[in-house]
Structure formats: C-alpha cells, structure tokens
N, C-alpha and C positions, 0 to 999 in steps of 0.2 A: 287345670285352668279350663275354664269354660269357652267354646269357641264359641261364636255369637254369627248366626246366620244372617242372609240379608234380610227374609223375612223379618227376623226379628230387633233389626235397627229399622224397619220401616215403621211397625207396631212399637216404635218406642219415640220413635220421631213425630208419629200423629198424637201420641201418646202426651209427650210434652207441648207440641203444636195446640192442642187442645185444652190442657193444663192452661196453658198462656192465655187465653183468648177468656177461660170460666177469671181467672186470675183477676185480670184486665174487666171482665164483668162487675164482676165483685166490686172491686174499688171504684169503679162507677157508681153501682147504686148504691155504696158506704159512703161517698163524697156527699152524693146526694141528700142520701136523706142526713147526716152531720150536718151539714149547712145549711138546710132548709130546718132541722130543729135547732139552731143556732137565729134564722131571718125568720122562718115563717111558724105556720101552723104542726108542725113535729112535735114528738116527744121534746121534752128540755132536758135529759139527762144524758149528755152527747157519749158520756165514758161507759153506758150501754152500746154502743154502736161500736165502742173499741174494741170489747170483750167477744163480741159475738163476731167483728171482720178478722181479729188474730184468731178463735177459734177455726172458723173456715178456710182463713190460709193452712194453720195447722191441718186439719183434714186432708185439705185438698192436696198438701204435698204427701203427706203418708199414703193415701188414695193412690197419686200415682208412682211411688215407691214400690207400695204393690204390686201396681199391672205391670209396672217395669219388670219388675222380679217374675211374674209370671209367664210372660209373655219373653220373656227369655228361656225361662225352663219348657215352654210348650215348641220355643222354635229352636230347641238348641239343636247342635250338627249331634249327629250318633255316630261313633268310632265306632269301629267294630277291629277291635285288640284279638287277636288270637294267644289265648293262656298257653 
C-alpha cells in the first residue's frame, strides 16, 4: 500500500481544483456557442459541439488521472525496510 504524503494530497487537490474550474470553462464556451448556433450566426450543426465538449471532458479526466498518478509516485513516503 502506497502511503500518500502531504505534498502529494496538495498536488492532487490543486490538481482537481483546476480540473474544476478548465471543466466549468468548457461548458461555458459549449453552452455558448450551442445556443448562439441554435439563435444566432453559428454553425447549425449543434451535434458537432456535442462530439467535440464529451471528447474534452474525456481528456480532461484522463489528463488528470494522470498527474494524479504521477504526482503521487513523485511524492510518495520512502520506507526504508531493512532485508
């Protein structure tokens, strides 16, 4: 079992803190422009706009799946076991 330092629930906290916020981005400017190619001068083919905001959620969780994972193995505690 992996201990998990504090560094590295800090690095995992900004980690999803920031996750949050690109997330939150995202669906902003995907509301936007869906709606504005729905009312105004946009594209008309709004099921473009769906394919491409679930690809970058996709991403964007695997992205930080990753750094989690990293950022855990860079800050893990080192035991030092005597054989």
């Amino acid at each position: 079992m992996i201990n998990i330092d504090k560094r590295s629930k800090i690095a995992i906290g900004i980690i999803i803190f920031l996750e949050f916020l690109f997330l939150a981005r995202a669906y902003i400017i995907y509301s936007f422009l869906r709606y504005d190619s729905l009312n105004g001068d946009g594209v008309h083919d709004p099921t473009e706009y769906d394919k491409e905001f679930l690809s970058t959620v996709i991403y964007s969780f695997l992205i930080m799946i990753f750094l989690s994972i990293v950022s855990i193995l860079i800050f893990r505690k080192k035991t030092n076991k005597a054989f």
